[in-house]
DSSP file (Angstrom, degrees, kcal/mol; ACC not computed):
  #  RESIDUE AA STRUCTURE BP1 BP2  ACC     N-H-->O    O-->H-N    N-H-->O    O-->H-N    TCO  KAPPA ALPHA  PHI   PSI    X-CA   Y-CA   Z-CA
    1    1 A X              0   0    0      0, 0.0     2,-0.9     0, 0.0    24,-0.2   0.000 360.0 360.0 360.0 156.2  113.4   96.8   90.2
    2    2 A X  E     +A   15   0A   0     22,-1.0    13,-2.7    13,-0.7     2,-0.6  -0.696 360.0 175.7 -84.5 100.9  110.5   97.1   92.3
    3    3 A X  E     -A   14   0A   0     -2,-0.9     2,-0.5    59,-0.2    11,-0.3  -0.772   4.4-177.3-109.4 131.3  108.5   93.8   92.6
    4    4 A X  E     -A   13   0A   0      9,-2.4     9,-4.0    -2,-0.6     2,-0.3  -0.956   5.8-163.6-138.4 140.6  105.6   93.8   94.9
    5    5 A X  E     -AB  12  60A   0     55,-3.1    55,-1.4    -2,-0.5     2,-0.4  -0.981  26.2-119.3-137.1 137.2  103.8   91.0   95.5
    6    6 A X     >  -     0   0    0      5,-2.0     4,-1.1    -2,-0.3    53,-0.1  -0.443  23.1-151.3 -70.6 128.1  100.2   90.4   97.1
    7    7 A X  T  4 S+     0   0    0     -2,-0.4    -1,-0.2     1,-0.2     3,-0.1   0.784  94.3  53.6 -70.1 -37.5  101.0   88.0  100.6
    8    8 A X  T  4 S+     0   0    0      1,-0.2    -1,-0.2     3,-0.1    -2,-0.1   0.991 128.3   4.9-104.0 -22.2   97.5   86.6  100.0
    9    9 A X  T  4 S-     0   0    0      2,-0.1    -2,-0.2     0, 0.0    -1,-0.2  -0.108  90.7-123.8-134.1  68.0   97.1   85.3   96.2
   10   10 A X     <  +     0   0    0     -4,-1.1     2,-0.5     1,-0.1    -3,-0.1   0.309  52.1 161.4  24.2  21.9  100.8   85.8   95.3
   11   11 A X        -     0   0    0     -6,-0.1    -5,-2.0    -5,-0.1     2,-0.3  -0.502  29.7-142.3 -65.1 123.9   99.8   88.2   92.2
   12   12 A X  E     -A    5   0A   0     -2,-0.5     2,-0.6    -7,-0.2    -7,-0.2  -0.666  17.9-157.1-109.2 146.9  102.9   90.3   91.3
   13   13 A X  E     -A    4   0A   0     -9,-4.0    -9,-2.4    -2,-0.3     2,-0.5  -0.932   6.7-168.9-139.6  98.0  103.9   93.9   90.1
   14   14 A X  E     -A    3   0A   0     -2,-0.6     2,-0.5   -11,-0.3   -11,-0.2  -0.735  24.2-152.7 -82.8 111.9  107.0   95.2   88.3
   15   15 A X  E     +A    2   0A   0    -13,-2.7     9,-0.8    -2,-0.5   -13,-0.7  -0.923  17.4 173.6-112.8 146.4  106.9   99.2   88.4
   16   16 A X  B     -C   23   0B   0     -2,-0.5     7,-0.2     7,-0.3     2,-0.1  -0.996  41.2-103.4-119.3 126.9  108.5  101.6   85.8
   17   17 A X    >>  -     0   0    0      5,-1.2     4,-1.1    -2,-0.3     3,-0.5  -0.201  22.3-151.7 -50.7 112.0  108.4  105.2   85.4
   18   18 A X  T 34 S+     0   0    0      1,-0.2    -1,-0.1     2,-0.1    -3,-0.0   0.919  95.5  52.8 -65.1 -32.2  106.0  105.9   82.5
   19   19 A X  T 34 S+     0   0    0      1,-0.1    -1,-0.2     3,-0.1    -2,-0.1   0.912 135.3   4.1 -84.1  -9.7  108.1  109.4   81.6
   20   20 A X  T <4 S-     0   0    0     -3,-0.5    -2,-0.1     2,-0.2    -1,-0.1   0.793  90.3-140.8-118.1 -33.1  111.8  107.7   81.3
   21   21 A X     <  +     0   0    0     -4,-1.1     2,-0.3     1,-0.3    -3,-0.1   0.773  50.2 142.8  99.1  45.7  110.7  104.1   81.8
   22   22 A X        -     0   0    0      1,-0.1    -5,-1.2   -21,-0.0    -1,-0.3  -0.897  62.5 -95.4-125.4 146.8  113.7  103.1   84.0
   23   23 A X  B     -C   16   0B   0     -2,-0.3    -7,-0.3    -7,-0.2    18,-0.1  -0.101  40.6-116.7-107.2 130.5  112.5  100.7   86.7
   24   24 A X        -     0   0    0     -9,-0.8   -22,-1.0   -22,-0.1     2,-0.5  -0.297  26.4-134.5 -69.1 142.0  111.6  102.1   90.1
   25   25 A X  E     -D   41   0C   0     16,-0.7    16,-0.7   -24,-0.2    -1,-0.1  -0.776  15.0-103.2-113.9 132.1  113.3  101.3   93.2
   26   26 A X  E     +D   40   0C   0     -2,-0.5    14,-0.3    14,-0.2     2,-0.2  -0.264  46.1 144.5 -49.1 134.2  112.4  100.5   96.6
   27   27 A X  E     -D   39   0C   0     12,-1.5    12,-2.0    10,-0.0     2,-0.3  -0.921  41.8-108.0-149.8-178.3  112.6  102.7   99.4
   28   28 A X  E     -D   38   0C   0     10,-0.3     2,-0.3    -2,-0.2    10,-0.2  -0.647  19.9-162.3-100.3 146.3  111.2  104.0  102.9
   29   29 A X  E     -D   37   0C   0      8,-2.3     8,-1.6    -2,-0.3     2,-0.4  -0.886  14.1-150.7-126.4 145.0  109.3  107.4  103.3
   30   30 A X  E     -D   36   0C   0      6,-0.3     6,-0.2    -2,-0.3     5,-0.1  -0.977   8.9-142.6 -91.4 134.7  109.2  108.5  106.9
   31   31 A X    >   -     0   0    0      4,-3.3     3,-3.0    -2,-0.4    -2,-0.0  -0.319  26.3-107.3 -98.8 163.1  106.4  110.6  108.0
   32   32 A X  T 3  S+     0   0    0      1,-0.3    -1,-0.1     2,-0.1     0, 0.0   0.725 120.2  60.6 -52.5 -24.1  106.5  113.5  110.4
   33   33 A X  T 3  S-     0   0    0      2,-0.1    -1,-0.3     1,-0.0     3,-0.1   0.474 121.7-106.4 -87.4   1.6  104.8  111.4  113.1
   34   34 A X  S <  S+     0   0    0     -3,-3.0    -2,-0.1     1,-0.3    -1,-0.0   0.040  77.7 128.7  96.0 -35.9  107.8  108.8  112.9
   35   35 A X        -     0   0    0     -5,-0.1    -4,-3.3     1,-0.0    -1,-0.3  -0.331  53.3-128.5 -83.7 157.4  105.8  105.8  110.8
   36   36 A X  E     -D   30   0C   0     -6,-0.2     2,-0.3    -3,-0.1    -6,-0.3  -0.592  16.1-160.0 -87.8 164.0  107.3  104.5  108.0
   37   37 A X  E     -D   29   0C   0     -8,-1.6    -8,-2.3    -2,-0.2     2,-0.6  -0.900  20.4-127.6-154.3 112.9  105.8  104.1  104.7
   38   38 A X  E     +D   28   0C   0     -2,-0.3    13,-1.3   -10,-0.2   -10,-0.3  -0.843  41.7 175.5 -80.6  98.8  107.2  101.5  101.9
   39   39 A X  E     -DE  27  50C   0    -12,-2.0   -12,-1.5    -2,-0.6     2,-0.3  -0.338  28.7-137.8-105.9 154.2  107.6  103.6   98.7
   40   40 A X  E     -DE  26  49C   0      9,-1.2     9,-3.2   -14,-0.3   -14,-0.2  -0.951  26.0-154.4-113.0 139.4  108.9  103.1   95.2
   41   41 A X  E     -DE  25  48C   0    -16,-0.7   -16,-0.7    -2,-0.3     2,-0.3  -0.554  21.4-121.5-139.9 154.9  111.0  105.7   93.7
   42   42 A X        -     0   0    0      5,-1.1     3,-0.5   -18,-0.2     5,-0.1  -0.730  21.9-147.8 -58.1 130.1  112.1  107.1   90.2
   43   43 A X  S    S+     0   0    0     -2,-0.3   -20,-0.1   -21,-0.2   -19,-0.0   0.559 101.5  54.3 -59.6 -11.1  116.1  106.8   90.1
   44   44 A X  S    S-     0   0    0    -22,-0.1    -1,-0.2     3,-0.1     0, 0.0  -0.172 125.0-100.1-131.7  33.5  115.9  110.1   87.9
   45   45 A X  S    S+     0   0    0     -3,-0.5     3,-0.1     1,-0.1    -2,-0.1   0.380  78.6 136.8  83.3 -14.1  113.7  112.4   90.5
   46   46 A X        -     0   0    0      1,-0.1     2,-0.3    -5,-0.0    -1,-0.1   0.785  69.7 -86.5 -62.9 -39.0  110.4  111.7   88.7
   47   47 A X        -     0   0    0     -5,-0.1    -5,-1.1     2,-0.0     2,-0.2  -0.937  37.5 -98.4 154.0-179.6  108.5  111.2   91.7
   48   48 A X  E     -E   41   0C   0     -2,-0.3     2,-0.3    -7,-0.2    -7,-0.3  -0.934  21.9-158.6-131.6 155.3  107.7  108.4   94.1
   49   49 A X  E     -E   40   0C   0     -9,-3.2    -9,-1.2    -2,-0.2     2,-0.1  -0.945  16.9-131.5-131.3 156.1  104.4  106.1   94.3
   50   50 A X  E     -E   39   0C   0     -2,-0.3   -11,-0.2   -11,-0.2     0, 0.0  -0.561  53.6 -61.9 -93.2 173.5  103.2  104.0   97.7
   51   51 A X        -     0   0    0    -13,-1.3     2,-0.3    -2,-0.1   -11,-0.1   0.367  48.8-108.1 -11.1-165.2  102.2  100.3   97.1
   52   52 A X        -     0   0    0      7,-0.2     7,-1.2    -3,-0.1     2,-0.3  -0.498  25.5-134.0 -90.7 173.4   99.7   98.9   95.1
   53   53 A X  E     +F   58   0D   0      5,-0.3     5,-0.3    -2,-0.3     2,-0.2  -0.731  28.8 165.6-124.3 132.4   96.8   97.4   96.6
   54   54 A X  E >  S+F   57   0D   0      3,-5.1     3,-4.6    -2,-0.3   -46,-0.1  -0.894  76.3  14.3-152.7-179.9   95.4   93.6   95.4
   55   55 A X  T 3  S-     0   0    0      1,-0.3     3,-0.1    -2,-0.2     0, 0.0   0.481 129.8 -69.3  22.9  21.6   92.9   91.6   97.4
   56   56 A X  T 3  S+     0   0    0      1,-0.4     2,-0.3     0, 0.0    -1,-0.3   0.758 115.5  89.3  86.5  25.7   92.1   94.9   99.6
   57   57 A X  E <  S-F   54   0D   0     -3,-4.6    -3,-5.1     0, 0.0    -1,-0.4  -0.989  88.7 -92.4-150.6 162.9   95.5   95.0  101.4
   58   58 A X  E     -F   53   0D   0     -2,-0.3    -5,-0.3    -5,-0.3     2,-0.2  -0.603  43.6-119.0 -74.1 126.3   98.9   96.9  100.3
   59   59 A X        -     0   0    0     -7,-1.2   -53,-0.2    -2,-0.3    -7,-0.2  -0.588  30.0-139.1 -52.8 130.5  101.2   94.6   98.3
   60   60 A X  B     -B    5   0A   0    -55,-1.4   -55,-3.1    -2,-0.2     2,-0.3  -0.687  18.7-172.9-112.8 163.8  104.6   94.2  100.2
   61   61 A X        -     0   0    0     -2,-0.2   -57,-0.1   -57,-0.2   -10,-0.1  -0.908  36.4-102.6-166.7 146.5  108.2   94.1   98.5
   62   62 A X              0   0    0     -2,-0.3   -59,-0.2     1,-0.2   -36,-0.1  -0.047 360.0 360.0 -64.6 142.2  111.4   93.3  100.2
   63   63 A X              0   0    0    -37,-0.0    -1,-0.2   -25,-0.0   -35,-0.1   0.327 360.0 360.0-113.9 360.0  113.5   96.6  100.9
């Protein structure tokens, strides 16, 4: 499951897909320009979301 946690006051975030509810997984998107992007994914195609946000910065979680 996809745990992201804020680096500065260690608040933490479990995602699940609201239409099957099966627990989203980390992954990379690469953009056309080459950068990477740290994604969480549906296992069942539903779609993908980028971080969260807490304290004004993108939450990180290990891939």
């Amino acid at each position: 499951m996809a745990t992201y946690e804020c680096d500065q006051c260690g608040m933490a975030v479990n995602a699940t897909c609201a239409k099957c509810d099966t627990p989203l997984v980390d992954d990379v998107l690469v953009l056309d320009d080459g950068n990477k992007v740290q994604i969480s994914k549906c296992q069942n195609g539903h779609g993908k979301i980028k971080s969260p946000m807490c304290c004004g910065n993108d939450m990180s979680c290990p891939v």
